[in-house]
Backbone as a chain_set.jsonl record, in Angstrom:
{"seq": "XXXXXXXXXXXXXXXXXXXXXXXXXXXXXXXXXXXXXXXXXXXXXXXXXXXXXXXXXXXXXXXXXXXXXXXXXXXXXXXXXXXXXXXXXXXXXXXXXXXXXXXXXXXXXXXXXXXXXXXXXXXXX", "coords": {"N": [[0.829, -1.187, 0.0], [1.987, 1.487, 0.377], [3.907, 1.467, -1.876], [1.756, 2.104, -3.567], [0.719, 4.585, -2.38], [2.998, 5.927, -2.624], [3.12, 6.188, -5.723], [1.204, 7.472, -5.973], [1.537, 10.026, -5.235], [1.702, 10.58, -2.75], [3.124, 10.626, -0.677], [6.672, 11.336, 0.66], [8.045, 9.66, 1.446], [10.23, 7.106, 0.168], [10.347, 6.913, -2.387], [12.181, 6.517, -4.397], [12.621, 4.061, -4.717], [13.9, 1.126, -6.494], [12.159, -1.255, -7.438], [9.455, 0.215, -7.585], [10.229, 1.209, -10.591], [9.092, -0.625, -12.426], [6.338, -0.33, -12.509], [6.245, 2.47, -12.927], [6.673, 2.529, -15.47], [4.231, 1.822, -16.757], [1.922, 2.98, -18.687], [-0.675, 3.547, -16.949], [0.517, 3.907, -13.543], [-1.177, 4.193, -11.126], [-3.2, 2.547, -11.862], [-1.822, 0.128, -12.517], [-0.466, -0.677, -10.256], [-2.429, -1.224, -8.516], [-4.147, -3.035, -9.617], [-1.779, -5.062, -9.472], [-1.931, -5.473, -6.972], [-4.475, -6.394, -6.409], [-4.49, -8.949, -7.133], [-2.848, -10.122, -5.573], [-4.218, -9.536, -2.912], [-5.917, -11.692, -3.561], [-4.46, -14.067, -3.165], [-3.481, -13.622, -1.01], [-5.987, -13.897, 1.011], [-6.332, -16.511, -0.063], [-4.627, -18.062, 1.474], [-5.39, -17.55, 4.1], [-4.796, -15.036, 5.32], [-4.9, -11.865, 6.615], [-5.964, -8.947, 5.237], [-6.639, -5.894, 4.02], [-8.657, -5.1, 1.265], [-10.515, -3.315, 0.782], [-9.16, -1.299, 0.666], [-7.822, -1.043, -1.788], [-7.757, 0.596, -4.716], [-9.46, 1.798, -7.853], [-9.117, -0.508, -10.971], [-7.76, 0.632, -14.135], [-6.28, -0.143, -16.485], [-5.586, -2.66, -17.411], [-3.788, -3.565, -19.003], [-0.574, -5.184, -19.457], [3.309, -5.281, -17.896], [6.6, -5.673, -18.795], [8.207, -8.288, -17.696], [11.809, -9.833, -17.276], [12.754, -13.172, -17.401], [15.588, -13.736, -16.144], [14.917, -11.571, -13.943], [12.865, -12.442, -12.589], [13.597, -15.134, -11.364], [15.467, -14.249, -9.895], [14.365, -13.024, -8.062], [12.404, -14.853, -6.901], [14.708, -16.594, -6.295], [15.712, -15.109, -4.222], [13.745, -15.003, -2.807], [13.614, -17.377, -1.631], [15.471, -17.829, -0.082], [15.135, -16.7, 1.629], [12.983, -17.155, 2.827], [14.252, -19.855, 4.266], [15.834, -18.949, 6.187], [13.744, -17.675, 7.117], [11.334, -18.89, 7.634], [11.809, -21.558, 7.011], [9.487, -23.946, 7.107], [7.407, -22.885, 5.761], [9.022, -22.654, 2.8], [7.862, -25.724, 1.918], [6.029, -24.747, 0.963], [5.939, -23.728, -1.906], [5.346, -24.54, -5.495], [6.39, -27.56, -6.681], [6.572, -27.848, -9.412], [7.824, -25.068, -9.97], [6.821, -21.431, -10.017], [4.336, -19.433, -10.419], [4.109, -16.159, -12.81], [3.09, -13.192, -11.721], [-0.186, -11.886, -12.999], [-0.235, -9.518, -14.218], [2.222, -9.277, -15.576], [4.438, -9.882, -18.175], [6.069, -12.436, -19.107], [9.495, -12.205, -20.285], [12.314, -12.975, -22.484], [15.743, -12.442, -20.815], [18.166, -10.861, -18.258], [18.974, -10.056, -15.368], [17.031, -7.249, -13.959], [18.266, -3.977, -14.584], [17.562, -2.128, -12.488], [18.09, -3.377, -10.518], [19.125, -3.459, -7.185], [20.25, -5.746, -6.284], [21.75, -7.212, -8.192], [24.35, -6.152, -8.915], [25.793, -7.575, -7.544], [25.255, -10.619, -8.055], [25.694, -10.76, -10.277], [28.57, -10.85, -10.203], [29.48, -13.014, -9.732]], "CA": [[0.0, 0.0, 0.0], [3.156, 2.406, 0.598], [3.699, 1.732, -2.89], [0.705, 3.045, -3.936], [0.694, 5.969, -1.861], [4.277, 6.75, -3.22], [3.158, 6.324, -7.287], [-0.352, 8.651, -6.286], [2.625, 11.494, -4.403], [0.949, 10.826, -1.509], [4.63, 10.555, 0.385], [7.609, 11.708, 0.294], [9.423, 8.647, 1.425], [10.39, 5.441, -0.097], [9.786, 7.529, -3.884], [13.556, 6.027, -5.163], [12.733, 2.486, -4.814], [13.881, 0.76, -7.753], [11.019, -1.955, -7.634], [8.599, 1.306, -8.001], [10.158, 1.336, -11.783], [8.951, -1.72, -12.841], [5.207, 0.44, -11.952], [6.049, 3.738, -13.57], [6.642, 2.046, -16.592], [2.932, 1.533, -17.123], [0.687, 3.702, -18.828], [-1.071, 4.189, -16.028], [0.8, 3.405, -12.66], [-1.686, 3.873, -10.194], [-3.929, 1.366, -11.964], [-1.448, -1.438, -12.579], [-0.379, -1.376, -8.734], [-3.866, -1.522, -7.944], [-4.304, -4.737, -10.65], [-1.046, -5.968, -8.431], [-2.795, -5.435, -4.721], [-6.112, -6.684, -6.343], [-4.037, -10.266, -7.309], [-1.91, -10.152, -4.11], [-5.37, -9.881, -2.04], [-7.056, -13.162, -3.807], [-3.419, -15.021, -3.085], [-3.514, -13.051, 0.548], [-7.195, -14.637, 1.382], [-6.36, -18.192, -0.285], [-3.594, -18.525, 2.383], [-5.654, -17.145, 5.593], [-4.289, -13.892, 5.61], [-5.611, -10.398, 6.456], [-5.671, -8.106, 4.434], [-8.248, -5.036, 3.453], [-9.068, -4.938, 0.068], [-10.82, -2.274, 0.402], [-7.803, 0.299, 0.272], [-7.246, -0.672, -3.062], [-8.453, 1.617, -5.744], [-10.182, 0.866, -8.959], [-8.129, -0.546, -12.31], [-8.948, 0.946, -15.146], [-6.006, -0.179, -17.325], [-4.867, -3.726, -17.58], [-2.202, -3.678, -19.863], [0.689, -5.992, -18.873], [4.304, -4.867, -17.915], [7.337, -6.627, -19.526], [9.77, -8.782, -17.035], [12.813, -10.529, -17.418], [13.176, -14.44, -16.68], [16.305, -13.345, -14.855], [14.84, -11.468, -13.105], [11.701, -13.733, -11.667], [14.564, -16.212, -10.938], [16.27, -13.661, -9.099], [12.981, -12.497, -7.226], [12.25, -16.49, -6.478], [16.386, -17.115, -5.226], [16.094, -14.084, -3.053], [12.396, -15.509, -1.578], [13.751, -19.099, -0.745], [17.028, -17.888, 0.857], [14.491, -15.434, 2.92], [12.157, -18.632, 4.153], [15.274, -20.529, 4.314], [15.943, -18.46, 7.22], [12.721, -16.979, 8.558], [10.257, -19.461, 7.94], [11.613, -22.803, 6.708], [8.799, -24.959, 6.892], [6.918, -22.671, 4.123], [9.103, -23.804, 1.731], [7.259, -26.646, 1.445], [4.57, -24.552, 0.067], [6.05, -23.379, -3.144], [5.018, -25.553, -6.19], [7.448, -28.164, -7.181], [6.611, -27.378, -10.549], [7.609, -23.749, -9.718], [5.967, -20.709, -9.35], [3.535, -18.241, -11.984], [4.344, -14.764, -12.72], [1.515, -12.561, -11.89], [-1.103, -11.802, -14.333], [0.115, -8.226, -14.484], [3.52, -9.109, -15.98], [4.47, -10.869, -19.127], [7.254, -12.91, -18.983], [10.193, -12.489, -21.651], [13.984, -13.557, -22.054], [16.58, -11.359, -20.245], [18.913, -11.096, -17.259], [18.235, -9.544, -14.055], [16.696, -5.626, -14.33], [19.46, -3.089, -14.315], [17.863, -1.684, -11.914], [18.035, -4.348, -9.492], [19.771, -3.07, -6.381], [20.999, -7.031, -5.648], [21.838, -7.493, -9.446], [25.946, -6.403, -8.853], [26.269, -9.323, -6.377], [24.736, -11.731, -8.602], [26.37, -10.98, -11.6], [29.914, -10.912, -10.234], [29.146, -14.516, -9.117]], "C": [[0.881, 1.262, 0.0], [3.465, 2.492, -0.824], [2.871, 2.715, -3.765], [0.473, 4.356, -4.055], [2.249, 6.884, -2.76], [3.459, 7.096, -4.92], [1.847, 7.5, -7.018], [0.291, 10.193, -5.689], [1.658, 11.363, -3.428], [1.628, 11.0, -0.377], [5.857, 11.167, -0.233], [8.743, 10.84, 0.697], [9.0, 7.215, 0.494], [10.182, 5.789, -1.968], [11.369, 6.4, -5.037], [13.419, 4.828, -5.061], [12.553, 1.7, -6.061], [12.633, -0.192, -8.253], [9.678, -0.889, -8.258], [8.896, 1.595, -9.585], [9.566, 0.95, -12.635], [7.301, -0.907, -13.059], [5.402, 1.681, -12.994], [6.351, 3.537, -15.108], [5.565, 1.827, -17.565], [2.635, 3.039, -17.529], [0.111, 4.616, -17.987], [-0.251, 3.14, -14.598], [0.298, 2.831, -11.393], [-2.384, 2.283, -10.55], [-2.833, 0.276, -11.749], [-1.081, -1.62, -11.251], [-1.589, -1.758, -7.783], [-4.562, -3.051, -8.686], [-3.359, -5.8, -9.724], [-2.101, -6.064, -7.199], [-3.9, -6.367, -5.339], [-5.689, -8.662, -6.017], [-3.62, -10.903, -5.806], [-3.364, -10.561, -2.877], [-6.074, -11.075, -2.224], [-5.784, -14.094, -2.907], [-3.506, -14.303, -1.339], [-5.067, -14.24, 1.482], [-7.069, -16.556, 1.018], [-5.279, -18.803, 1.394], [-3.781, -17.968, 3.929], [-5.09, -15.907, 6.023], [-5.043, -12.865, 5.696], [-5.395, -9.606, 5.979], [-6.834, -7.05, 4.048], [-8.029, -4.796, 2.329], [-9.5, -3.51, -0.437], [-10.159, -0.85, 0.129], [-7.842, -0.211, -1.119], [-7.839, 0.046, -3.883], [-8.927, 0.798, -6.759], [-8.947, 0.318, -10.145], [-8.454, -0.724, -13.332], [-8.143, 0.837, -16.501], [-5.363, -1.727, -17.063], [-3.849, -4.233, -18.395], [-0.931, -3.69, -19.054], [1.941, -4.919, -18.921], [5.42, -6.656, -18.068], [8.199, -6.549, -18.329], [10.687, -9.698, -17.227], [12.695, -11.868, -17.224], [13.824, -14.294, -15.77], [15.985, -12.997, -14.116], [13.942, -11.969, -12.26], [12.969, -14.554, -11.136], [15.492, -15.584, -10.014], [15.539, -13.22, -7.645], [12.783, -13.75, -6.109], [13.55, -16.703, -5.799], [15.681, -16.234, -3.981], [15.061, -14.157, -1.927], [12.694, -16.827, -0.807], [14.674, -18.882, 0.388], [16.044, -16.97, 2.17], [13.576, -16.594, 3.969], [12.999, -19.091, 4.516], [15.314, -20.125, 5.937], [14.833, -17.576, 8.214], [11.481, -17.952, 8.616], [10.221, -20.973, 7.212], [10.274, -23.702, 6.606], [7.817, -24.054, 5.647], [7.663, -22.653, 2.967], [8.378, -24.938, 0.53], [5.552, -26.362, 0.55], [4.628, -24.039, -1.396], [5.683, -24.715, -4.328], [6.261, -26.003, -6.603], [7.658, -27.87, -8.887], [7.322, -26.014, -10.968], [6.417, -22.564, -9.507], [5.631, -19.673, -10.58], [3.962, -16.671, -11.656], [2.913, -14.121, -12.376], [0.928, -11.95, -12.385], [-0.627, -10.33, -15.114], [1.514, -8.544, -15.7], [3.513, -9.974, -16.978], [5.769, -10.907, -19.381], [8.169, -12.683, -20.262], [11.526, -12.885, -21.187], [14.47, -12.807, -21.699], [17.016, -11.428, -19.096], [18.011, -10.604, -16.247], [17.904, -7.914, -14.698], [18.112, -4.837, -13.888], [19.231, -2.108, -13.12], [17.872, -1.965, -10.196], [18.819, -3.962, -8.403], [20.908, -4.565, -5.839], [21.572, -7.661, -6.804], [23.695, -7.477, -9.337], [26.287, -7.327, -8.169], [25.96, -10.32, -7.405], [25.533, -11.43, -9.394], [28.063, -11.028, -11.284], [30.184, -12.475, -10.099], [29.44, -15.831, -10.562]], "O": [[0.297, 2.223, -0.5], [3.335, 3.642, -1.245], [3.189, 3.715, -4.409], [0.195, 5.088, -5.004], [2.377, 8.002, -3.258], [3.267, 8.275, -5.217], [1.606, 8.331, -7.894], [-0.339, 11.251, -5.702], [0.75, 12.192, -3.385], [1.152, 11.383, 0.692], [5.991, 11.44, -1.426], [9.94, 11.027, 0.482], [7.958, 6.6, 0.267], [9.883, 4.86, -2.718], [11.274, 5.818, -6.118], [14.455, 4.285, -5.444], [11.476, 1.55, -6.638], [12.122, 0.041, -9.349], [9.033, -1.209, -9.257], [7.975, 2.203, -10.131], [9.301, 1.637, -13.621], [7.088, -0.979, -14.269], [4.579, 1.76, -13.907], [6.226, 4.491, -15.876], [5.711, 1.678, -18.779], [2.987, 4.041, -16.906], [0.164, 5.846, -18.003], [-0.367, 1.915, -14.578], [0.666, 1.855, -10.74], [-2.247, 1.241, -9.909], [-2.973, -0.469, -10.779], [-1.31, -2.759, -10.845], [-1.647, -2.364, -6.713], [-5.328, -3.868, -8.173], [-3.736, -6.896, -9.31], [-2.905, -6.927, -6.845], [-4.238, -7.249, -4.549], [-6.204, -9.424, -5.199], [-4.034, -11.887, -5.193], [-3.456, -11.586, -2.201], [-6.765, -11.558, -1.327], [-6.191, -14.803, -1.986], [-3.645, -15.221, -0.531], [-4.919, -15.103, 2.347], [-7.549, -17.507, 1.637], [-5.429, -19.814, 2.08], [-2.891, -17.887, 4.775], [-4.912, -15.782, 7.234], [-5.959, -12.795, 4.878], [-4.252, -9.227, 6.234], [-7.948, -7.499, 3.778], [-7.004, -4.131, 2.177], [-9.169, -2.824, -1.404], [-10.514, 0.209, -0.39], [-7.943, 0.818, -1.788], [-9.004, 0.077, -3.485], [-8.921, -0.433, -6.777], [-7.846, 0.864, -10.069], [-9.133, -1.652, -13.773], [-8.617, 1.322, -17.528], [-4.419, -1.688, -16.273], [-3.228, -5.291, -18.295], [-0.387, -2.841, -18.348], [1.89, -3.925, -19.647], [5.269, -7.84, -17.766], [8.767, -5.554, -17.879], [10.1, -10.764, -17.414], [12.175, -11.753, -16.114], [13.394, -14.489, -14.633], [16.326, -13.58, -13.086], [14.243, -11.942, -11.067], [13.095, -14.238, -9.953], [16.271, -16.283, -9.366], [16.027, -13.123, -6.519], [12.94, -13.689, -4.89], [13.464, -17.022, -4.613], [15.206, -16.743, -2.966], [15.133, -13.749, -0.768], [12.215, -17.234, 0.252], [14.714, -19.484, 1.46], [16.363, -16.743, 3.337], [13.514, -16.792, 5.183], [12.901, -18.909, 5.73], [14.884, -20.886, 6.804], [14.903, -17.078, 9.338], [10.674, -17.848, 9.54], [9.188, -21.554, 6.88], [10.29, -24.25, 5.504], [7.551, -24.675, 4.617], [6.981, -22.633, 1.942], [8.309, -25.058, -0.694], [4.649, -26.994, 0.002], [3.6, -23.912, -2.061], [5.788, -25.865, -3.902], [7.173, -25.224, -6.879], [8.746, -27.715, -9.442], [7.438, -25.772, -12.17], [5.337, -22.765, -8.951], [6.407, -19.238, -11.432], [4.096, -16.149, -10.55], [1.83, -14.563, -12.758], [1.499, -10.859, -12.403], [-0.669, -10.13, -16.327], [1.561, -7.817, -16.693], [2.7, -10.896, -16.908], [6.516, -9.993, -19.73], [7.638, -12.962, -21.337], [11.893, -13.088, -20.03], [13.883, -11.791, -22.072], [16.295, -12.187, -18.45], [16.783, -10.656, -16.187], [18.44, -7.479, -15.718], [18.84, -5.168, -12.952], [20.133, -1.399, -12.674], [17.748, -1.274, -9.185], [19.903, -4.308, -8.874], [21.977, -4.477, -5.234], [21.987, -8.793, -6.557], [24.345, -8.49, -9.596], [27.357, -7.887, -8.408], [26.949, -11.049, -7.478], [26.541, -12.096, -9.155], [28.789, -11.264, -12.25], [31.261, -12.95, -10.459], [29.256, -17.03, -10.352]]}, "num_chains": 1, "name": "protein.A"}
């Protein structure tokens, strides 16, 4: 929701966060983070979670944003190594098959985003 508030200038912190690019890239920004939250809230409720819905706003443009493979695969490392250590036993809840991009995004070939803040570690590797 901080998101949000940042792409509508509703704050004045947290505005430089490279993830927020991926967002201003759209058309319209507010909508597609509001298309994210809307997804995030069905996957929030499947898994017993609270969450209010009702902050989110309306979305009035659905047109996808383009992401990397790399970088999903970089997104996904950087989530296992995070259960790994804060919540091992969910793990066991990711699909063995792997895991779907979300509806917002349409997957293509390419490394990690340049403007990945964890991207110089990885690539020296």
């Amino acid at each position: 929701m901080l998101a949000r508030a940042v792409l509508r200038g509703a704050t004045r912190g947290y505005r430089n966060h490279p993830q927020l690019d991926r967002f201003r890239a759209h058309p319209a920004p507010v909508s597609a983070i509001n298309h994210y939250l809307r997804e995030f809230a069905v996957e929030a409720k499947s898994r017993g979670y609270s969450f209010d819905a009702s902050k989110i706003g309306p979305v009035y443009n659905r047109g996808q944003l383009g992401v990397t493979r790399g970088q999903l695969e970089f997104e996904l490392a950087h989530l296992i190594a995070k259960l790994k250590r804060r919540a091992p036993a969910e793990l066991a809840r990711l699909p063995e098959n792997g895991v779907r991009s979300h509806p917002l995004f349409r997957v293509r070939a390419g490394q990690i985003e340049t403007w990945e803040r964890g991207a110089a570690n990885v690539l020296r590797e």
